[in-house]
N, C-alpha and C positions, 0 to 999 in steps of 0.2 A: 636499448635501455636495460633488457634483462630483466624486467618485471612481465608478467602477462597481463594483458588487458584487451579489450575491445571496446567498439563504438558501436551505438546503438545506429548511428549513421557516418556514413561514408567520412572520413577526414578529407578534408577542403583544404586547399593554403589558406591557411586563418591571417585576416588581416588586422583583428583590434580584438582580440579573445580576452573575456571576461571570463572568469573562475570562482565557482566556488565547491568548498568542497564538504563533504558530509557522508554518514548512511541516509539520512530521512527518514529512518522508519517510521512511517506514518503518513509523510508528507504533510504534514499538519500547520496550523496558521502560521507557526512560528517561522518553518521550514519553506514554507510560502512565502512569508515576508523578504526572505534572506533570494532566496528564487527569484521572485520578480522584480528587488533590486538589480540581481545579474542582468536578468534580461533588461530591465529598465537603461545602465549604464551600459549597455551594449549597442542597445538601438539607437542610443546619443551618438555613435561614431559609428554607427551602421557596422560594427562588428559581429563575434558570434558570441552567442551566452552558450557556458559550459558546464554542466554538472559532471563534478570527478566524483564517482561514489565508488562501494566496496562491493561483492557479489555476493557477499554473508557479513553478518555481526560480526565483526573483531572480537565480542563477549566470545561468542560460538568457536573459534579457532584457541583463544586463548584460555579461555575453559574447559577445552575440547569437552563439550556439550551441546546436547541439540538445543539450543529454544527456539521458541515461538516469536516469531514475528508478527508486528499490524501488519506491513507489508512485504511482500516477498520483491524478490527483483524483478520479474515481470512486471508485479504490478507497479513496483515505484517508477519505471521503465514508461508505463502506461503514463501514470499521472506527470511526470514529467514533460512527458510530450505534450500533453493535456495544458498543462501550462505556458507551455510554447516557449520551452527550452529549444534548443538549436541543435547541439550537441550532447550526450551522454556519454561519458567516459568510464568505463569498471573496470575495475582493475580485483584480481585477484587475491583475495585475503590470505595469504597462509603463513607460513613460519619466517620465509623470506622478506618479506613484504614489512613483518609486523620488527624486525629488525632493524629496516632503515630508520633513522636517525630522522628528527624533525628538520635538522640542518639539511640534510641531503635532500627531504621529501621537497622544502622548497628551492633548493637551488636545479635538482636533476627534474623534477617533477612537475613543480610550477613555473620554471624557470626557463629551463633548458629542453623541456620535451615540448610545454602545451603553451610556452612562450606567454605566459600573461600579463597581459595589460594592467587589470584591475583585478584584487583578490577580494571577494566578499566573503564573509565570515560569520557565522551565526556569535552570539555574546557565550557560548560556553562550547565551542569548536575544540577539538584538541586531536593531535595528530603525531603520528612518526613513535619511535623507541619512548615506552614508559608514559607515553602521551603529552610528551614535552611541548609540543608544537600547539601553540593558541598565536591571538589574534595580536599580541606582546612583539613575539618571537618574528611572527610575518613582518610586521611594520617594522621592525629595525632591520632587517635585510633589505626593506622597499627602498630606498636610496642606491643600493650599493647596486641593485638589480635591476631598476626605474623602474617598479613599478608602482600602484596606489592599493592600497589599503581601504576599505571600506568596511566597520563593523553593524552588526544588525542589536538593538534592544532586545529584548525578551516580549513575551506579547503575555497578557493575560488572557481569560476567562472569569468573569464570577470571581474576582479578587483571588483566583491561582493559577500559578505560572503554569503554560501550556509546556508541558512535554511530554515524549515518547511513553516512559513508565508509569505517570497517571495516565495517558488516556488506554493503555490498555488494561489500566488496575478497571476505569471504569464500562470497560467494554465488555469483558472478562465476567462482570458483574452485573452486566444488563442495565447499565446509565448509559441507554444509549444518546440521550438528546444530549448529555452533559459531554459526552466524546463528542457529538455532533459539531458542539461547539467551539471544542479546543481543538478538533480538525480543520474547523472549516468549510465543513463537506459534509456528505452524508457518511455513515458509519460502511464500509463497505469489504467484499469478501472477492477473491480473484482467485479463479482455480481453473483447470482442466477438468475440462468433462470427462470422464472415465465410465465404462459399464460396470452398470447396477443390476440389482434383482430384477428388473422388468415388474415387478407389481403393481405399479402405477399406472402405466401405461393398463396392465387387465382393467384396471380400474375404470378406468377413462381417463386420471387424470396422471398424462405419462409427466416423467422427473428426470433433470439432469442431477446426475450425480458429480459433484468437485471432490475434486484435488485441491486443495488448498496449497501445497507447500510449505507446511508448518505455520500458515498463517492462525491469528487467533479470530477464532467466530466468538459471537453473543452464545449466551448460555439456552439451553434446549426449548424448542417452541416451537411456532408457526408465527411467521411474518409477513407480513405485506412489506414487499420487495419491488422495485427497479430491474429487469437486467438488461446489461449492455452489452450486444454481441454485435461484433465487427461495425462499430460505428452507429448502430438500433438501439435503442430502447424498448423496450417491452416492460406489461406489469405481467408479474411474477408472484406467487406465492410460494416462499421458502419455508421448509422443515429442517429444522436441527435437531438430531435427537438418535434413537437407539431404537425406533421403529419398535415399539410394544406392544403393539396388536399382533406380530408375524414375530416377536423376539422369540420364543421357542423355538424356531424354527432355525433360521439362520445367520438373524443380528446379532453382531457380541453389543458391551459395554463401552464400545468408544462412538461417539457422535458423528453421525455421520450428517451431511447440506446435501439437501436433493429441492431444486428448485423446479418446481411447476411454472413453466411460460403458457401464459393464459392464450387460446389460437394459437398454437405455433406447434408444426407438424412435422419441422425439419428433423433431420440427425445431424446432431451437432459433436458426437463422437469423435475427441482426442483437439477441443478446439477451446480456448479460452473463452471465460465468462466471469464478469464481475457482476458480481451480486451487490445494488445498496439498499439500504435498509432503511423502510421510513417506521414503520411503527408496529408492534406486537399482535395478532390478533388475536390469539389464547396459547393455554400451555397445552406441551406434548401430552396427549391422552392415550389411554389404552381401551381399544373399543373392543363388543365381545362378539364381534364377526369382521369378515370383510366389508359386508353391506352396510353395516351404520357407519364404518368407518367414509365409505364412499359417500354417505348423506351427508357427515358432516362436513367432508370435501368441497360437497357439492355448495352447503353454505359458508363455509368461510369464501369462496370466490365471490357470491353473490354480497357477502357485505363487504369486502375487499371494492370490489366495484361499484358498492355504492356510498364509498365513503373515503376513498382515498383522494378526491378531488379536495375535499373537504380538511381530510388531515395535514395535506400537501402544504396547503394553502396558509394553515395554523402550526404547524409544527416546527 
């Protein structure tokens, strides 16, 4: 085909492939809705359901500029699966790529490479050269190709349309219930554990330090968190922030997620971890030693623990 791409899982002779395609960034209700259509009209003919996605923003290539992502490709990868997608298709965003023609994308792409049955399409889907390619364009090629067309609504929240660029205006800004909401999900952060200062651990209370991947986190604080490691759950209490008690020393000014796993002794050094976020427990403080810093440690666990049943259950 002369595009690069890979499967998140092995390619199968596909017998009734179902297709849709998108970034997701967010994975959000909207992106869901359009998702487990696929999978829905797949399972009706015991086919595969397909997500084609990009392995970066099309903004980011065509802007050539870094941003920030809700979600990076791992994690969309993640929730994907999570959702019980079948297949995951990525293809490589770059100059080449962004060139093909919406014509071409679906006769070589949908057509001729992933052979699709049914194309499902979010209501503002757009694709190929100049982003000519919507949900228009696919349905008058469906005859000439056999295949069916499916478009998805728009989903609200709180009378506004859920998308990518509100829920990270409101993420960005610490509404986390109101992302909660036009997610779908909990508010959540997916990074590599990398080595940190070791100060925590002096502490007693050791931190994994993320790599996010240009993902966007909530703005500075301590959180009562979730985290999911290799299929686990654990409660977690997260720090965002610029570490102001030891900044002298060695923190600069960019924000660093170091998540405390409450019991948990492992080294989990160079291994994926999603953080999700249920509720705030105070803001980032600058204590005037290590030792009050470590009491106050000591009680945010102790109300962490005695009230997250409670937030869970209301939030």
């Amino acid at each position: 085909m002369g595009y690069n791409f890979w499967y998140q899982t092995d390619k199968k002779k596909l017998t009734w492939p179902v297709v849709t395609l998108g970034v997701f960034d967010g994975v959000h209700s909207g992106h869901q809705k359009v998702i487990q259509k696929t999978i829905h009209l797949a399972n009706k003919k015991n086919g595969e359901s397909i997500v084609l996605t990009f392995d970066r923003r099309p903004k980011n290539v065509l802007s050539q500029t870094q941003q920030t992502c809700i979600t990076s490709l791992e994690h969309r990868l993640v929730l994907f699966e999570q959702l019980g997608v079948d297949i995951s298709v990525v293809l490589e965003f770059n100059k080449k790529i962004s060139e093909v023609s919406a014509e071409d994308f679906i006769s070589k792409i949908m057509y001729e490479w992933l052979g699709a049955k049914v194309v499902v399409l979010g209501f503002d889907c757009s694709f190929g050269k100049d982003r000519r390619g919507n949900a228009s364009m696919v349905s008058s090629y469906a005859k000439k190709y056999g295949f069916e067309v499916v478009t998805c609504n728009p989903v609200e929240f709180e009378g506004e349309r859920t998308s990518s660029t509100t829920i990270r205006k409101h993420i960005i800004q610490g509404n986390l219930q109101k992302a909660r909401g036009m997610l779908g999900r909990r508010v959540s952060v997916f990074g590599t554990v990398i080595k940190g200062s070791g100060r925590g651990k002096g502490l007693g209370f050791p931190t994994a330090n993320l790599n996010l991947h240009h993902e966007i986190k909530p703005p500075s604080g301590v959180y009562a968190t979730k985290a999911l490691l290799e299929g686990k759950e654990y409660n977690a209490i997260t720090n965002i922030g610029t570490c102001p008690t030891f900044r002298e020393s060695t923190c600069d000014d960019e924000p660093v997620v170091e998540v405390h796993i409450i019991d948990f002794k492992e080294s989990i050094y160079g291994k994926d971890l999603e953080v999700q976020f249920l509720y705030k427990l105070r803001e980032e403080t600058r204590f005037k030693s290590a030792d009050e810093l470590k009491l106050q440690l000591g009680r945010d666990r102790i109300r962490f623990m005695n009230k997250t049943s409670e937030k869970v259950l209301t939030e």
